[in-house]
C-alpha positions, 0 to 999 in steps of 0.5 A: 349227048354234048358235043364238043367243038373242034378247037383250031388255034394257033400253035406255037413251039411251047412243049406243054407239060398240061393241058387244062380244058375249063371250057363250059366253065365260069370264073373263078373257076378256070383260074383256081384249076390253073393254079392248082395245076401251076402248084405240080408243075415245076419252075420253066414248065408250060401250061396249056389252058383252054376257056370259053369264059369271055372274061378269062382273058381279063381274069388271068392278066388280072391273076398273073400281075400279082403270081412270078409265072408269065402268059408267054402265049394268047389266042382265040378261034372265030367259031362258036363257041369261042375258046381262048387258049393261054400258055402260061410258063411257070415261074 
C-alpha cells in the first residue's frame, strides 16, 4: 500500500483550470504531461503542476523560455518528500 504525503503549499488567488500530480515521476516526463495538458487549455487558463523531480524547477524555467506561457507562481513544502508546485498560465 503507497501512501501519499499530505501536500501543504502555498496558496494564491489563481482560479485553476487543472491540476497535474507528476509526483514519483522523472523528467522529461512532468514536462510533456504539462504540455499536453497546456494544449486543452485555453489562452489565461491556470495549470497547477505538482512534482517531487529535484531538477523540475530547472526543466520547466528551461521549457518555458522557449513556450508563450508564464510561470506565474513557485513553491515548495519542507517535508519529505519534497513537492514543487508551479502555476503556469497559458499564454
Amino acid at each position: 500500500m503507497t501512501v501519499k504525503p499530505t501536500i501543504k503549499l502555498m496558496k494564491d488567488q489563481f482560479e485553476l483550470a487543472q491540476t497535474l500530480d507528476t509526483c514519483g515521476l522523472r523528467c522529461p516526463i512532468p514536462l510533456l504531461k504539462a504540455k499536453q495538458a497546456l494544449k486543452s487549455m485555453r489562452k489565461g487558463e491556470y495549470l497547477e503542476v505538482l512534482s517531487t523531480d529535484p531538477a523540475a524547477k530547472g526543466d520547466f524555467d528551461a521549457m518555458l523560455k522557449h513556450l508563450p506561457h508564464e510561470l506565474v507562481s513557485y513553491s515548495f513544502n519542507d517535508a519529505s518528500p519534497r513537492v514543487d508546485r508551479f502555476v503556469i498560465c497559458k499564454g
